[in-house]
C-alpha positions in Angstrom: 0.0 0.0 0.0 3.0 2.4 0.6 4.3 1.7 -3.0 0.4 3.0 -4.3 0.7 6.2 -2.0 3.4 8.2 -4.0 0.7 7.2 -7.4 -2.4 8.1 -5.4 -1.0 11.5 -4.5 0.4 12.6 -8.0 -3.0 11.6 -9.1 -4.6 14.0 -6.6 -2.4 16.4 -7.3 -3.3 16.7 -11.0 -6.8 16.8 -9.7 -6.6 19.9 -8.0 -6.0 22.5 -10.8 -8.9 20.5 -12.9 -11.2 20.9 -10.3 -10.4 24.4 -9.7 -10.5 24.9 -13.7 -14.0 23.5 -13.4 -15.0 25.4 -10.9 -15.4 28.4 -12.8 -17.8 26.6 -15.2 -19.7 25.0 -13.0 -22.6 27.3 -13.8 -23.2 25.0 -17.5 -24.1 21.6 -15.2 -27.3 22.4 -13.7 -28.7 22.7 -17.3 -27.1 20.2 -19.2 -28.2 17.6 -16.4 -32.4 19.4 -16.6 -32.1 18.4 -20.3 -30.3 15.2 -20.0 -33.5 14.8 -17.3 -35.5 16.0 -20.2 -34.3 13.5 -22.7 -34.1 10.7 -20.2 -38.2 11.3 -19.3 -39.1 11.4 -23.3 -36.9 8.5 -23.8 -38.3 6.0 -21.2 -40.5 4.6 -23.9 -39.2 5.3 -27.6 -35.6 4.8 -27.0 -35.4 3.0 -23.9 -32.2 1.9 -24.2 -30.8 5.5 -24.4 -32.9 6.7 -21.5 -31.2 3.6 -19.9 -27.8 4.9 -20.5 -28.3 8.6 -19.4 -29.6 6.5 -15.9 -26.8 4.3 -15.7 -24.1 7.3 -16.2 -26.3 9.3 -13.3 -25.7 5.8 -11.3 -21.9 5.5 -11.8 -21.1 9.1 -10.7 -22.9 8.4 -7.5 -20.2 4.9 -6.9 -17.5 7.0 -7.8 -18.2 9.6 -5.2 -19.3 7.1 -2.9 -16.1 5.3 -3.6 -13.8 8.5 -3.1 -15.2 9.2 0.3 -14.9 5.8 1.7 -11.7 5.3 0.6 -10.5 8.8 2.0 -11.9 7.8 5.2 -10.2 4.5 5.1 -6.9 5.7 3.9 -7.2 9.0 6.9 -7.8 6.6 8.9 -4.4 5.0 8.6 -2.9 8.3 8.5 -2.4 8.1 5.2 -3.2 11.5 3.3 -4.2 10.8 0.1 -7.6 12.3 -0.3 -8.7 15.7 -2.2 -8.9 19.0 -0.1 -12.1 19.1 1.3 -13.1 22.0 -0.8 -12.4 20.3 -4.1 -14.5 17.0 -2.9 -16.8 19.1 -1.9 -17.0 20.7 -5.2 -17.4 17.3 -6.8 -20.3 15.9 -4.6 -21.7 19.5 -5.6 -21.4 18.7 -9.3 -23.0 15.3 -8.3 -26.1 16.6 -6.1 -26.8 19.4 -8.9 -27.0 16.1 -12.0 -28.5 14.2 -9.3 -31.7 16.8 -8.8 -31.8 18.5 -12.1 -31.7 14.9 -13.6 -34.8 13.7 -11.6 -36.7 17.0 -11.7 -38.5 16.7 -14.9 -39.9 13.1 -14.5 -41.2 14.7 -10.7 -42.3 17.9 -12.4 -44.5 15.5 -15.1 -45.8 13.0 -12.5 -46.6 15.0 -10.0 -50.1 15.7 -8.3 -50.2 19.4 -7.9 -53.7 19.4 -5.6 -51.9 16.6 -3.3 -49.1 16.2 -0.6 -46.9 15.2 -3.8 -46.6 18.9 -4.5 -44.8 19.3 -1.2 -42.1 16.4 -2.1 -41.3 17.9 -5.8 -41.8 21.3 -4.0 -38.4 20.1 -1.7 -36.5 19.0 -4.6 -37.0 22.0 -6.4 -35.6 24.1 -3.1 -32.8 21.6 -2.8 -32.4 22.1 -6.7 -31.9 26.1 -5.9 -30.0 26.0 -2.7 -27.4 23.0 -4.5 -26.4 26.4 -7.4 -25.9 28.6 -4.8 -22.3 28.4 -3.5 -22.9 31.0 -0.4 -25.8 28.4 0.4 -24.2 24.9 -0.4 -20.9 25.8 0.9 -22.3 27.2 4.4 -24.5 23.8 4.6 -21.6 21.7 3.8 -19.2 23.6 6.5 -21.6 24.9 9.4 -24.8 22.4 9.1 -23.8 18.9 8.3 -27.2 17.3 9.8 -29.0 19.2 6.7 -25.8 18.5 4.5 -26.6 14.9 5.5 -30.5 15.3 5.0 -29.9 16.6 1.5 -26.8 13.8 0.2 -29.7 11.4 1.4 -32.5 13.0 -0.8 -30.6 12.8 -3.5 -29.4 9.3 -3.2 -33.5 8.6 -2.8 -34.9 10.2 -6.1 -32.0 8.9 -8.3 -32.8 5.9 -7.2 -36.7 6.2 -7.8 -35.9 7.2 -11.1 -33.2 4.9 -12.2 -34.6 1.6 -11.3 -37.4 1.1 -13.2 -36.0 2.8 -16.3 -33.1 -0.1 -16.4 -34.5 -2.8 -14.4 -37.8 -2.6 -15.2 -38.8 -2.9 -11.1 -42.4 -2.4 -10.3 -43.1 1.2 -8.5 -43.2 -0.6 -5.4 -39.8 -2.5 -5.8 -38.1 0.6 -6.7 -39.4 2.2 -3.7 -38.3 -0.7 -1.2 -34.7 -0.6 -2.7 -34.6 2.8 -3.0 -35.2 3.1 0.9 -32.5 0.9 1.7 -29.9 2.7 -0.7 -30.2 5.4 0.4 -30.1 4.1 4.1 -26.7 2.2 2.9 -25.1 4.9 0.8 -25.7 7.6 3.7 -23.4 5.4 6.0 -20.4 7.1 5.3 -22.0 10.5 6.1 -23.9 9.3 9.2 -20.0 7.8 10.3 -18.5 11.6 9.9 -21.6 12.8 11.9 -21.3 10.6 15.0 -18.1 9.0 14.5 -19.3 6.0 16.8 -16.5 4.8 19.1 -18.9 3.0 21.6 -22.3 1.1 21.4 -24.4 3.5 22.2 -23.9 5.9 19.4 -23.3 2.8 16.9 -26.7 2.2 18.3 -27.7 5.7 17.7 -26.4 5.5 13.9 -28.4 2.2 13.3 -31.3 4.0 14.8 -31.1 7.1 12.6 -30.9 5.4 9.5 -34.0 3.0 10.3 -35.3 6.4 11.5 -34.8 7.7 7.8 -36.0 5.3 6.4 -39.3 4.7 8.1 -39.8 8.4 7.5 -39.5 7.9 3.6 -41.8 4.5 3.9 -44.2 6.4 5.7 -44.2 9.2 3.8 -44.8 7.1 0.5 -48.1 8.1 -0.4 -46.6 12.0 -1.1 -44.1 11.0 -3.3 -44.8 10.8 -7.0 -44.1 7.5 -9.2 -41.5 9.1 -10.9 -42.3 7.0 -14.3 -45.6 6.4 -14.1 -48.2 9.1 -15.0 -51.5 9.3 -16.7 -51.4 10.4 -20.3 -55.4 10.6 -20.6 -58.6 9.4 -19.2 -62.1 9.2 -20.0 -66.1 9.0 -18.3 -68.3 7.3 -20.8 -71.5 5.3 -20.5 -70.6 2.5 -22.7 -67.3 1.0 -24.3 -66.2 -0.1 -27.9 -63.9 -3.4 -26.9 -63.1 -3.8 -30.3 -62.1 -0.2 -30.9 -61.0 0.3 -27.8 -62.6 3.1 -27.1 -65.2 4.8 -24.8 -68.3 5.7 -26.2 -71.7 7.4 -25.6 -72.9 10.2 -24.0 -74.5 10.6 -20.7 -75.6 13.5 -17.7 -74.6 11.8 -14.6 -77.8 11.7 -12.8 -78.3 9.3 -9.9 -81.3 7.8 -12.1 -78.9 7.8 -14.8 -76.2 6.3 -12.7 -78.4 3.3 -11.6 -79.5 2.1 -14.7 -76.8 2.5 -16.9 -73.4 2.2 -14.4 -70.1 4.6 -15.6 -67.0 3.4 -17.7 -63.8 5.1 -16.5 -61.0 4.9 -19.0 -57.2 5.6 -18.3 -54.4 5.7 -20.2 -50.9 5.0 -18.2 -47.8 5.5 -19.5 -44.8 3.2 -18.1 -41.1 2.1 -18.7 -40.8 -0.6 -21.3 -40.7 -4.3 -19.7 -42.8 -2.8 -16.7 -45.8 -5.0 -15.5 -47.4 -3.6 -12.7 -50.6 -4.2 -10.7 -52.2 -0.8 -10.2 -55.6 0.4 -8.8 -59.2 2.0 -9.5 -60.2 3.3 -6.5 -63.5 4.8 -6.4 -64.4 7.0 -4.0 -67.5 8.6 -3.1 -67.6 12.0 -0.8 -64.0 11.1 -0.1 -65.1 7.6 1.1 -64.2 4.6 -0.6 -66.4 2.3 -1.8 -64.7 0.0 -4.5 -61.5 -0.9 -5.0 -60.2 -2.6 -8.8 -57.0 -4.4 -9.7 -55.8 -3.8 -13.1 -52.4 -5.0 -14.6 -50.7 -2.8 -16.6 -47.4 -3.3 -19.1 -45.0 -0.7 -20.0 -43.6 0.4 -23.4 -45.9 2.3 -25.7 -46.1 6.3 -26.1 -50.0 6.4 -26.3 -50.1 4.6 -22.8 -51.4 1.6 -21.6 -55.1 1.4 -21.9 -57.0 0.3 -18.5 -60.5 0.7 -17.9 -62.9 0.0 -14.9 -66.4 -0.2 -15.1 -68.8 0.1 -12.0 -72.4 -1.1 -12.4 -73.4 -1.1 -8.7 -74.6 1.4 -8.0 -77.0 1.7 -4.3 -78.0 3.9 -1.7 -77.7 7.8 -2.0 -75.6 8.4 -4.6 -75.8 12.3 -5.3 -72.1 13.9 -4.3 -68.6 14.1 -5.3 -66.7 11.3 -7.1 -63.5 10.7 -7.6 -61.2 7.5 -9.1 -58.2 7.4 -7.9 -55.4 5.7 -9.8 -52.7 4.6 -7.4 -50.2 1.8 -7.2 -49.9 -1.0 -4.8 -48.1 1.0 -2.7 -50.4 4.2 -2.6 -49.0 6.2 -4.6 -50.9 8.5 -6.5 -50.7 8.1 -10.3 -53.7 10.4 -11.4 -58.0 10.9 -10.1 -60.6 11.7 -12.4 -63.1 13.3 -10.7 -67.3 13.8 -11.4 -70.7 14.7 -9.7 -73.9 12.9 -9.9 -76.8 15.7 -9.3 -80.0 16.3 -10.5 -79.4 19.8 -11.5 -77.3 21.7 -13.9 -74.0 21.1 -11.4 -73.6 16.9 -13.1 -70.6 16.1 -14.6 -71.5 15.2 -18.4 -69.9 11.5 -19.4 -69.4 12.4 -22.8 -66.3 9.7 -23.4 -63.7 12.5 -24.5 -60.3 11.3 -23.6 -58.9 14.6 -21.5 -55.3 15.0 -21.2 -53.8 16.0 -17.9 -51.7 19.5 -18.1 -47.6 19.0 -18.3 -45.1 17.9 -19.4 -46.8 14.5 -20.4 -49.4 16.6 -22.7 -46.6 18.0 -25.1 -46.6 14.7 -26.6 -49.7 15.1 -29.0 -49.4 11.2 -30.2 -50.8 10.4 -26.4 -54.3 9.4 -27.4 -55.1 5.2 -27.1 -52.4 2.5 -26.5 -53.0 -1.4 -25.1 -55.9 -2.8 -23.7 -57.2 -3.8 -20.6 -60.6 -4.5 -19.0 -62.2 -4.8 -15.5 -65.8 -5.3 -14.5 -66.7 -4.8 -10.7 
């Protein structure tokens, strides 16, 4: 190991002016990464293999930092010193934290639930995406607050994460959410080691405890957090449904009389990673209570979206109110509601089988009209 010190520290030592050249453009990353993000979101389904690629380079800065700090650690620990200054690896996990979140951001901006608590979760990456450009504010969290340093390396290990596995492994919402959890519980070991640098068993106690602490946070905090590459492309009310064309059809006021006698079709169109096959959900609810719940399968892979339908015949009891169908995953996350009123009067939602786009980034894609097929009777 002494032979490799002389190498690593002429290394390191060519580092430094690099980094310090790169410094004064590190203005140009932020960008680039929002439209790599950008290319990497359209991608998912036309050229997955590309959208793979942009993922997997996002993945392999994040082992190469992880990599540099451990080994730092290892080496200081020896009293070796053959680690970059502080500032200049503090520069690079900079570089990494700004392609992490301006990566991510577009697939959260397009999948995310603006009336629910998922605004408040793309709402924090968006600060984090401000504070991680601003060197005053980066610099000061890295130096004087390392819990929030700490809090923010393990956001960022979370969403690239989210956003990563499904595109190249093709993991349900679900899976990607479990192993995201526990990478970012694993890869926020290192930090949690500088922060309490445990010596005895109670604080190696108190560093298992904060990172099961995180992590049940971000489990129970799972219903606010956006599936990242799943999102509703278009959805439909309709009284009746063309199987062969697959299609909704008809026309119809949504009475209660109405809603009796005839039952509602609701129509969705999901868009998902190629390779994907994922059980998601209909959830109807009526005056925010819910009164049926639908399995669907869904697969991943086409632009239009998947198609999925759910139609409801029983219909009993008082029925006049607010509806909504909620489209959510098996873990409860929110993919998209369509929402109606059943009334006698002129406030009745009219189920006239036109397939509405949501607003976003999704809806610049004009080609997202009808895509598979699949059908569910309650």
């Amino acid at each position: 190991m002494a032979e490799k010190e002389p190498v690593m520290r002429s290394t390191l030592a060519r580092l430094e002016p690099l980094v310090a050249r790169l410094r004064r453009y590190h203005w140009v990353w932020p960008p680039i990464a929002f439209v790599l993000g950008l290319l990497g979101f359209f991608l998912v389904n036309r050229q997955q293999w590309l959208g793979g690629l942009l993922a997997l380079g996002l993945v392999l800065t994040w082992v190469l930092l992880i990599v540099e700090s451990i080994a730092s650690k290892w080496l200081s620990r020896r009293g070796r010193n053959a680690a970059l200054p502080r500032a200049a690896a503090t520069f690079i996990a900079q570089m990494v934290h700004q392609e992490t979140l301006f990566f991510c951001l577009p697939f959260f901006l397009a999948t995310t639930i603006w009336t629910s608590g998922q605004a408040i979760f793309t709402g924090l990456l968006i600060v984090c995406s401000i504070l991680a450009i601003l060197d005053p504010l980066y610099f000061g969290l890295s130096n004087r607050h390392r819990w929030l340093y700490f809090l923010l390396h393990a956001l960022c290990v979370f969403v690239v994460m989210l956003v990563t596995l499904p595109i190249m492994l093709s993991l349900t919402t679900g899976q990607s959410l479990m192993l995201s959890i526990l990478a970012m519980m694993f890869f926020s070991l290192p930090s949690v080691l500088g922060l309490l640098k445990p010596s005895g068993i109670t604080r190696w106690l108190a560093m298992v405890g904060l990172l099961v602490v995180l992590g049940g946070i971000a489990w129970t905090g799972r219903t606010w957090i956006p599936p990242a590459t799943l999102w509703l492309s278009g959805s439909a009310l309709s009284p009746g449904f063309d199987t062969a064309a697959r299609e909704p059809t008809g026309s119809m006021t949504l009475t209660p009389q109405a809603l009796k006698s005839r039952g509602l079709y609701v129509y969705t169109s999901i868009r998902a990673p190629r390779g994907l096959r994922e059980k998601i959900y209909h959830v109807w609810r009526h005056d925010n209570e819910v009164v049926e719940r639908i399995a669907l399968i869904i697969r991943g892979g086409r632009d239009e979206g998947y198609r999925a339908w759910t139609h409801k015949q029983n219909f009993s009891g008082t029925v006049e109110g607010r509806w909504q169908v909620d489209v959510v995953t098996q873990t409860g996350q929110r993919i998209g509601s369509v929402r109606f009123t059943v009334s006698d009067d002129a406030n009745a939602t009219l189920a006239g089988g036109n397939i509405q786009r949501p607003p976003g980034i999704p809806g610049w894609n004009i080609r997202h009209l009808l895509g598979h097929d699949e059908e569910k009777d309650d």
